[in-house]
C-alpha positions in Angstrom: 62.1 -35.2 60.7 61.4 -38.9 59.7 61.7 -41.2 57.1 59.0 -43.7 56.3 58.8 -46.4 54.4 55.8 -47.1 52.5 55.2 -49.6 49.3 55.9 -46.5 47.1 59.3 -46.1 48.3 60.7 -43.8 51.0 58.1 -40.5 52.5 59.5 -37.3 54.4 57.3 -36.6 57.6 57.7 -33.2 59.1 55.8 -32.1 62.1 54.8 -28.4 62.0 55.6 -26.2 64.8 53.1 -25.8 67.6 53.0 -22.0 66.9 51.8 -21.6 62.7 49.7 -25.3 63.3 46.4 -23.3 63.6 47.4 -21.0 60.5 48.3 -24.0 58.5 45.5 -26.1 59.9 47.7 -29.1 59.8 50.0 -31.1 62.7 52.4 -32.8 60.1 53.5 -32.3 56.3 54.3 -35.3 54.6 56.3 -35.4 51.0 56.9 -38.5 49.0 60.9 -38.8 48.1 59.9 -41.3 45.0 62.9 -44.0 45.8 63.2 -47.2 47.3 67.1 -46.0 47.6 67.7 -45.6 52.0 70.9 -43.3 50.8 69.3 -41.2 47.9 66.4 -40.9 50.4 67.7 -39.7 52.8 69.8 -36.8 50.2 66.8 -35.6 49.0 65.1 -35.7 52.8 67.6 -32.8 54.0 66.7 -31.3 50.7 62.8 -31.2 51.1 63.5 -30.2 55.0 65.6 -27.1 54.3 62.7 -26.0 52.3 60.0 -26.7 54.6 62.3 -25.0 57.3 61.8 -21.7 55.3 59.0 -22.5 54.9 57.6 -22.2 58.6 59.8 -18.9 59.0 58.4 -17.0 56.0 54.7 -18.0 57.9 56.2 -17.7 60.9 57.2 -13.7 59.9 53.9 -13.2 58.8 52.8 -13.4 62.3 54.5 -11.4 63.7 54.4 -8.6 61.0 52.7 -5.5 62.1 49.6 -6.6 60.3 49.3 -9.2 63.1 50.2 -9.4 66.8 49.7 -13.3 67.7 49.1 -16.4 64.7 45.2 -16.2 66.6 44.2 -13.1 65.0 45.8 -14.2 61.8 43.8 -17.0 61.7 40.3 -15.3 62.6 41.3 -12.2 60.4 41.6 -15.1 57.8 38.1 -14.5 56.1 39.1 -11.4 54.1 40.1 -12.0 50.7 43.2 -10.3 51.2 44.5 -12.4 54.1 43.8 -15.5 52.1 45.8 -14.3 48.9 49.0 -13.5 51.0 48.7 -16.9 53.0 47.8 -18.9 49.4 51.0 -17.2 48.0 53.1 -18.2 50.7 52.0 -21.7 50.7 51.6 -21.9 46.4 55.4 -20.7 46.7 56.2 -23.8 48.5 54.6 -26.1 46.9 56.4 -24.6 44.1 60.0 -25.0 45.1 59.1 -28.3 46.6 57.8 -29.6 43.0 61.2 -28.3 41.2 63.1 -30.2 43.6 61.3 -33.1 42.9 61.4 -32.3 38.8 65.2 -32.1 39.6 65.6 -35.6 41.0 63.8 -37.1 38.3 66.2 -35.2 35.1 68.7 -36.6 37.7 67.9 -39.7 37.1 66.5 -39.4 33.3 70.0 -38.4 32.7 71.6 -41.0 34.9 69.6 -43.6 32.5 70.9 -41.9 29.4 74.2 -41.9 30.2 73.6 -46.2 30.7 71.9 -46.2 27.6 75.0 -44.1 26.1 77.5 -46.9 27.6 75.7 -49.6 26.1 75.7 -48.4 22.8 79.0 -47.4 23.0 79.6 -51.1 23.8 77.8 -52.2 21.1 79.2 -50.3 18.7 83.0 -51.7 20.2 81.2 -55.2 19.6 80.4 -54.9 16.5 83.7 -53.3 15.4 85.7 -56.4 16.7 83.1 -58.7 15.1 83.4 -56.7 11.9 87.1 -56.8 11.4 88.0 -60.4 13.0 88.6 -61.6 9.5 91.2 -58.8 8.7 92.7 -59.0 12.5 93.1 -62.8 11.7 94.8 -61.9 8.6 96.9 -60.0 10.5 97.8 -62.9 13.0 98.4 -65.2 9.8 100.9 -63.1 8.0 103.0 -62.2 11.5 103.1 -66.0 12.6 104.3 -66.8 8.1 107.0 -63.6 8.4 109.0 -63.8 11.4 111.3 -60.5 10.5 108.0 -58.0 10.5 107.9 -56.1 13.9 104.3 -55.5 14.6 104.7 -53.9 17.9 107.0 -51.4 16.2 104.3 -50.1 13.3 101.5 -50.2 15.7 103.1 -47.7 17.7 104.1 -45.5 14.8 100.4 -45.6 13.9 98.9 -44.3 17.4 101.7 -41.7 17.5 100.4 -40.9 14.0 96.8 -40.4 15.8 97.6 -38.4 18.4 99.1 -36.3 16.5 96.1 -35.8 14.3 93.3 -35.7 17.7 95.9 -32.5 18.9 95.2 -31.0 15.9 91.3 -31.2 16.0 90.7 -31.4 19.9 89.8 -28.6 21.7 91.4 -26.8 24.4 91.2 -27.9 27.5 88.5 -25.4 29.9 90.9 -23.9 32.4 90.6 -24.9 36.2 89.7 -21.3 38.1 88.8 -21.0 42.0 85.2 -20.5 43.0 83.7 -17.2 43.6 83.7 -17.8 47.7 87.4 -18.8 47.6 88.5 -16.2 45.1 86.7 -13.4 47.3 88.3 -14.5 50.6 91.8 -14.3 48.6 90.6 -11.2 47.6 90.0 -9.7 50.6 93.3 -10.9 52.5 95.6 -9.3 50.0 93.7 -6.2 50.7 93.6 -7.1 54.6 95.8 -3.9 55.5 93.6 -1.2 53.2 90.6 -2.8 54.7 88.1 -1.4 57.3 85.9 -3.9 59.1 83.2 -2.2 57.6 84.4 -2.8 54.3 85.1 -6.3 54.7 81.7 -6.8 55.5 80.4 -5.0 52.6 82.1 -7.3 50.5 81.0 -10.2 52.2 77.2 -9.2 51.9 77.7 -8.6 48.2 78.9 -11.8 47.5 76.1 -13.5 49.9 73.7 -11.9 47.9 75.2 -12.4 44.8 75.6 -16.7 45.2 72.3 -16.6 46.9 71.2 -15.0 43.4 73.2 -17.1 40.5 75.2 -19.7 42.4 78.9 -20.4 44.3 80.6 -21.1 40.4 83.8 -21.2 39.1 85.1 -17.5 38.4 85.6 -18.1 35.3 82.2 -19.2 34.4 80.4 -16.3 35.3 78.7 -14.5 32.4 77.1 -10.9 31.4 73.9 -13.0 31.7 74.6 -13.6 36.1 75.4 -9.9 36.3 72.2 -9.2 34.4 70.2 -11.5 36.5 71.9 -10.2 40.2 70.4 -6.8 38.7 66.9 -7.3 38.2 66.9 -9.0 41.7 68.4 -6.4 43.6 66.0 -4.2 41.9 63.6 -6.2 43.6 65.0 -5.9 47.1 62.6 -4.0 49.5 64.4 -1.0 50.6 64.5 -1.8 54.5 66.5 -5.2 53.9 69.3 -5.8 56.2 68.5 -3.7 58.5 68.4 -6.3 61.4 71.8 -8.6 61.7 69.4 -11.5 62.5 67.5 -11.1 59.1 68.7 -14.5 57.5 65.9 -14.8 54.7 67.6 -15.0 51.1 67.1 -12.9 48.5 64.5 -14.4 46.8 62.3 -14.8 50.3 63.2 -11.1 50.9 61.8 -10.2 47.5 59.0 -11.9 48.1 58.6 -10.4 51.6 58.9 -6.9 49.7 56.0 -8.0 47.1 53.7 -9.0 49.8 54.0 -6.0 52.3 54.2 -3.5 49.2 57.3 -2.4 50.3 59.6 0.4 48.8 62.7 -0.8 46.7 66.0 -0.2 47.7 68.1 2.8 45.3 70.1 2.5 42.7 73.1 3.5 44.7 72.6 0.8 46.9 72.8 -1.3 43.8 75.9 0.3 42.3 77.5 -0.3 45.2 77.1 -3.9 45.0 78.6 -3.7 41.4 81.6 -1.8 42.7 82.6 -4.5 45.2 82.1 -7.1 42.6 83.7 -5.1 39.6 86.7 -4.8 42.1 86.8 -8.4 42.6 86.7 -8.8 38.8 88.9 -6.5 38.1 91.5 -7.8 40.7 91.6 -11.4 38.7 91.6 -10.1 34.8 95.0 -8.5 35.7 96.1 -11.9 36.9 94.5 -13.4 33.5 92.1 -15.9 36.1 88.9 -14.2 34.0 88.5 -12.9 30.6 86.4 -9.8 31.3 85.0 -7.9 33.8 81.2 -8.3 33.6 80.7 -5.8 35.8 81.0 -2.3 33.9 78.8 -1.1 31.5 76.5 -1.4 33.6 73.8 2.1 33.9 72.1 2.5 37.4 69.2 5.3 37.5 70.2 7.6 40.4 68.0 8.2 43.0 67.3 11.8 44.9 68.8 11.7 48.4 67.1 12.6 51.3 69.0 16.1 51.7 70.0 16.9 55.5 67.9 20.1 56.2 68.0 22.8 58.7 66.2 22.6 62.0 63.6 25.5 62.0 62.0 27.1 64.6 58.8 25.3 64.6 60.9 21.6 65.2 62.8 22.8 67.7 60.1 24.2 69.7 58.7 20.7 69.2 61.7 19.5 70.5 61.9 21.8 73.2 58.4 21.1 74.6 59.2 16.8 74.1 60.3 14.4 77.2 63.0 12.3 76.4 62.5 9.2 78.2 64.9 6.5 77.2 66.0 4.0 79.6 69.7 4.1 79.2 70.7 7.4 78.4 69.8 10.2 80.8 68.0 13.6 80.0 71.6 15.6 80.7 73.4 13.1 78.8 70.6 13.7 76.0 70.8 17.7 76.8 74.5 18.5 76.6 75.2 16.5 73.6 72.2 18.7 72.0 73.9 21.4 73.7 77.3 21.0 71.9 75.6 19.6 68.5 73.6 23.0 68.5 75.9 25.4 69.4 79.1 24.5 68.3 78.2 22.5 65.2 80.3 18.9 66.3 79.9 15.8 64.6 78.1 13.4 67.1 81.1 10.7 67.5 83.0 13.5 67.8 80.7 14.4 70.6 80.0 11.0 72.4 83.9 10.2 72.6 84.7 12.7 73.9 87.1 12.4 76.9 88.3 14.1 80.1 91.7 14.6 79.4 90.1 16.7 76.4 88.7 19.0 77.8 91.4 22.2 78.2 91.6 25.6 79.6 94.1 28.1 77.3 94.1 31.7 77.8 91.2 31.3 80.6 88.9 29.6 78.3 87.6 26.5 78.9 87.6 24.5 75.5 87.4 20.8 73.9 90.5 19.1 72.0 89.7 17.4 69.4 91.8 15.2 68.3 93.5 11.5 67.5 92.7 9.0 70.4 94.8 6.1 71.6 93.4 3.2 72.4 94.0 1.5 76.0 95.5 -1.8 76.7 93.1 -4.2 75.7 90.4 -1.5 73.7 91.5 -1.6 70.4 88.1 -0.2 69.4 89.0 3.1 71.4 91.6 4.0 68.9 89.7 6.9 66.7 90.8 9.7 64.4 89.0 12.3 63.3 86.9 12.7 60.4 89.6 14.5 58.1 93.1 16.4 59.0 90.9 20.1 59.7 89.0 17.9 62.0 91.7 17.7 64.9 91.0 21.3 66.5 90.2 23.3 69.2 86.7 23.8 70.4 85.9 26.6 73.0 82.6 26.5 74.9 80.3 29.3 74.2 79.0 31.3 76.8 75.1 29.5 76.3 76.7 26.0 77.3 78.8 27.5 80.4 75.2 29.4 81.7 73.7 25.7 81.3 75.7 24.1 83.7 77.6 22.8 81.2 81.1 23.3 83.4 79.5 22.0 86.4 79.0 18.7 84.9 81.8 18.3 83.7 83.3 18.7 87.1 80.7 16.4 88.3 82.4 13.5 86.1 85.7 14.4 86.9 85.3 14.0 90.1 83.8 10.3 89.6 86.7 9.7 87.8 84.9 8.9 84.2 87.4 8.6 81.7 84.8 9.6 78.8 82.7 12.6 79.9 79.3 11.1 78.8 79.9 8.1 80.5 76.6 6.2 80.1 77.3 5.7 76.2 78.7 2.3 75.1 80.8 1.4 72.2 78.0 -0.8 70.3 77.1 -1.6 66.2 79.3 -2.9 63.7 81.5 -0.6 63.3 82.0 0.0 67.1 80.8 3.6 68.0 80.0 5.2 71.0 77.6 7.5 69.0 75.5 4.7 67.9 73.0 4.0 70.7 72.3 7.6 70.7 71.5 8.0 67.4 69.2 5.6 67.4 67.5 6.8 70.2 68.0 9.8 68.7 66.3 9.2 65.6 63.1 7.2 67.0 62.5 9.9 69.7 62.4 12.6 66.6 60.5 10.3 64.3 57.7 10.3 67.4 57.5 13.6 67.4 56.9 13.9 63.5 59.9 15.9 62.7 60.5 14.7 58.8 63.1 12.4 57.3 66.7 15.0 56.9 66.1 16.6 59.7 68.5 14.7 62.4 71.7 15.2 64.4 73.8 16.3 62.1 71.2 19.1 60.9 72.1 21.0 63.7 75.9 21.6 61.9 74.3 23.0 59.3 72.1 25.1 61.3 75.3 26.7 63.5 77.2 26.8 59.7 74.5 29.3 58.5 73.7 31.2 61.2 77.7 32.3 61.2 78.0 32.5 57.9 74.6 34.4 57.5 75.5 37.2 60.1 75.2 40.6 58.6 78.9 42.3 58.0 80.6 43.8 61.0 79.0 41.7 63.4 81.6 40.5 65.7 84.1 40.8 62.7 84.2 37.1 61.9 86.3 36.1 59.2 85.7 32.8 57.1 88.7 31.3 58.3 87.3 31.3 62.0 84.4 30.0 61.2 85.9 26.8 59.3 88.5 26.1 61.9 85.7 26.1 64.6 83.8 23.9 62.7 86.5 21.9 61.4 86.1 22.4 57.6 88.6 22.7 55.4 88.7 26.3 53.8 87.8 27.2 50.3 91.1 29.8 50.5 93.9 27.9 49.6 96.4 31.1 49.4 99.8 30.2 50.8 98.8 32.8 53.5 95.9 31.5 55.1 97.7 27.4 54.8 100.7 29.3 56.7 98.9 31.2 59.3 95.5 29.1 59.9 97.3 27.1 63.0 97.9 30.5 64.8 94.5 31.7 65.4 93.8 33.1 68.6 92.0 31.1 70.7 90.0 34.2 71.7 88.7 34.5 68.3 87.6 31.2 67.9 85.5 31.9 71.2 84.1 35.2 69.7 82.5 32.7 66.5 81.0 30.1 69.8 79.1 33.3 71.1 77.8 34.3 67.5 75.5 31.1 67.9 72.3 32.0 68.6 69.1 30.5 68.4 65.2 32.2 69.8 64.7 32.5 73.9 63.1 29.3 73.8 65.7 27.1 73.0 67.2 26.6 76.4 69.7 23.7 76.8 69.0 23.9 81.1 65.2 22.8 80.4 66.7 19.3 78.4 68.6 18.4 81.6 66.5 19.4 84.3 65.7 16.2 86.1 
């Protein structure tokens, strides 16, 4: 950046980087600052720049969509229509913003000059009171100098008690002083430190980004129905794959115009909702403590949306799982096989599955099994402290005859004897919220996805599909009761008789190992094929 100085007052020159300069088909951008000013200059220079630096990264995007690989094919792909309306957007939207800042610096200084002219004529208007009543104020002077006894001071200061009196009547309250939004939110959020997940915490903080981004860092009190109104229609905007990547940092309004370009999908209503929620809790937080009036926040209707519903794995996908290579570069094919294994046949939650440890897996009654239950974390691995998902969660977990004629005991051996503390060893705690399941699932999901294997159809489809087979076995098969079932699964029962809350701790072990051999899926399905090497 550089300031110049030219007759018309003070000129922004911006180079523009080496990499957009043939889509641009310009070196340098140049914007006149209209002041002679050196300090106003140089405030409306950072300004201008901050606008042009968005400016190169919303081209700079464009580039590297997956319309175009390199800013050399967008600029010979240029000669369609289409390709010149999305770069004359982009460039029109610039100008655009660039031309409101400008507009604002002028009513800056419009209003600047009207409140001179204001001052003036409030001057003149003193003047001419002074001139007005100099006879009557030498009158005055006259009859105190003739009566020695009268005590002017005394009655003047009658009278401008007398006024004050009369402006308290007639003046209006005074507006109360209320924090901004970003310092009421981080009060906010540490007097709810010790109720608060990480995950939460960030939730709010992303609301509140996007919310300022939308309608401004105000006073609380200031906010209106009108701001929630606003923050509405521009979330309805949002394209539905926003945030996504923790390096996305485009605002709203550049990711809404990302979304119009690329046709994108809009994000759902619940999304939505739960942006409201946060703020509505915020709100509501402060209108108990009388800091707001209202909470502008409910009321509100949001459409809802039709989830994707987690579906069954049928036959046909897991043949085409069956017959696919996983290749990923970190995570090994019997990594990638046994936690199939153990998602397919006993029905575990995958964190359940990826944290699992050594120590956790048992033998009782000559059965080899898997604990489930609450971890501790290490000195110095907070993140390893883990519970599970709800109280029926914490079980026991035998391994079904299909894992053991895998190999499925054999490995585990195998990582005993290398002294892994966590069984699949390869995983790493990673994400936001610190889970060893997420690289997987990610993996997971692309490799699927590949393969054509539709949207809610995933991991955890795989509970389902050991939930139904059991559940779906004709009577007198094995003699399974429903209790079995939900304790190896580790749902909470629909039976709530004092009976079955009593006795549900005591089942035998050797039951719970006749419901892992009721899993069964076709011949093909053979876990040894995913980890042969």
């Amino acid at each position: 950046m550089k300031l110049v100085r030219l007759e018309s007052g003070y000129h922004l020159r911006r180079w523009v980087p080496v990499d957009i300069r043939k889509t641009l088909r310009k070196n340098e951008i140049w914007h006149s600052l209209e002041t002679n000013e050196p300090e106003v200059a140089k405030i409306r220079a950072c300004d201008i720049f901050s606008a042009t630096s968005k400016f190169f990264i919303v081209v700079r995007n464009m580039t590297k969509s997956y319309i175009y690989h390199s800013a050399n094919e967008l600029v010979d792909d240029l000669e369609t229509d289409h390709d010149k309306q999305i770069l004359t957007k982009i460039i029109d939207s610039y100008e655009l913003h660039v031309r409101e800042l400008k507009a604002q610096y002028r009513l800056a200084e419009g209003e600047h000059y009207l409140q001179r002219l204001e001052d003036y004529q409030r001057l003149k208007n003193l003047t001419d009171a002074v001139q007005k009543a100099e006879p009557q104020l030498d009158a005055v002077l006259s009859y105190v100098k003739d009566n020695k006894d009268f005590d002017a001071y005394k009655s003047i200061k009658q009278m401008q008690q007398q006024f004050e009196q009369v402006q308290g009547w007639v003046k209006p309250p005074e507006k109360r002083k209320t924090p901004l939004l970003s310092v009421a939110t981080d009060k906010y959020l540490e007097a709810h430190a010790e109720k608060m997940t990480d995950s939460d915490k960030r939730g709010f903080l992303n609301t509140i980004k996007r919310f300022v981004e939308a309608v401004g860092d105000k006073e609380i009190l200031d906010y209106t129905g009108e701001d929630a109104g606003q923050f509405k229609e521009l979330m309805e905007k949002m394209p539905e794959n926003y945030g996504k990547s923790r390096n996305d940092t485009r605002t709203i309004f550049e990711l809404i115009e990302y979304g119009k370009l690329h046709k994108s999908g809009r994000i759902s209503e619940k999304t939505i909702k739960n942006h409201f929620a946060r703020l509505s809790a915020i709100w509501r937080y402060y209108l108990l403590r009388d800091v707001v009036n209202s909470n502008i926040f409910i009321g509100w209707r949001f459409d809802g949306k039709a989830k994707i519903k987690r579906i069954r794995w049928d036959d046909e996908q897991l043949q085409t799982l069956m017959n696919s290579s996983w290749n990923s570069p970190t995570i090994s094919k019997k990594t990638f096989g046994y936690i199939v294994g153990l998602g397919s046949y006993c029905g575990m939650r995958l964190e359940e599955i990826c944290r699992i440890r050594i120590q956790d897996i048992i033998e009782i009654r000559g059965i080899p099994c898997i604990f489930i239950q609450d971890h501790e974390a290490r000195k110095g691995k907070p993140w390893e402290k883990w519970s599970p998902k709800t109280e029926a969660g914490e079980r026991v977990v035998p391994i079904g005859e299909a894992l053991i004629n895998s190999g499925f005991l054999r490995f585990i051996e195998q990582q005993k004897n290398k002294k892994q503390y966590y069984l699949f060893s390869e995983l790493k705690f990673s994400g936001k919220d610190k889970k060893r399941s997420d690289g997987f699932q990610q993996s997971f999901s692309r490799f699927k996805l590949r393969k054509k294997i539709p949207k809610g159809v995933d991991f955890h489809s795989f509970r389902h599909n050991v939930s139904t087979k059991l559940r779906n076995l004709p009577d007198g098969i094995n003699g399974l009761r429903e209790s079995w079932i939900d304790d190896f699964l580790g749902h909470e029962g629909q039976n709530k008789s004092v009976g079955n809350v009593v006795y549900l701790d005591m089942i035998d072990v050797e039951n719970l190992k006749k419901v892992a051999d009721s899993v069964q899926y076709p011949e093909f399905w053979d876990i040894r094929k995913f980890t042969e090497v």
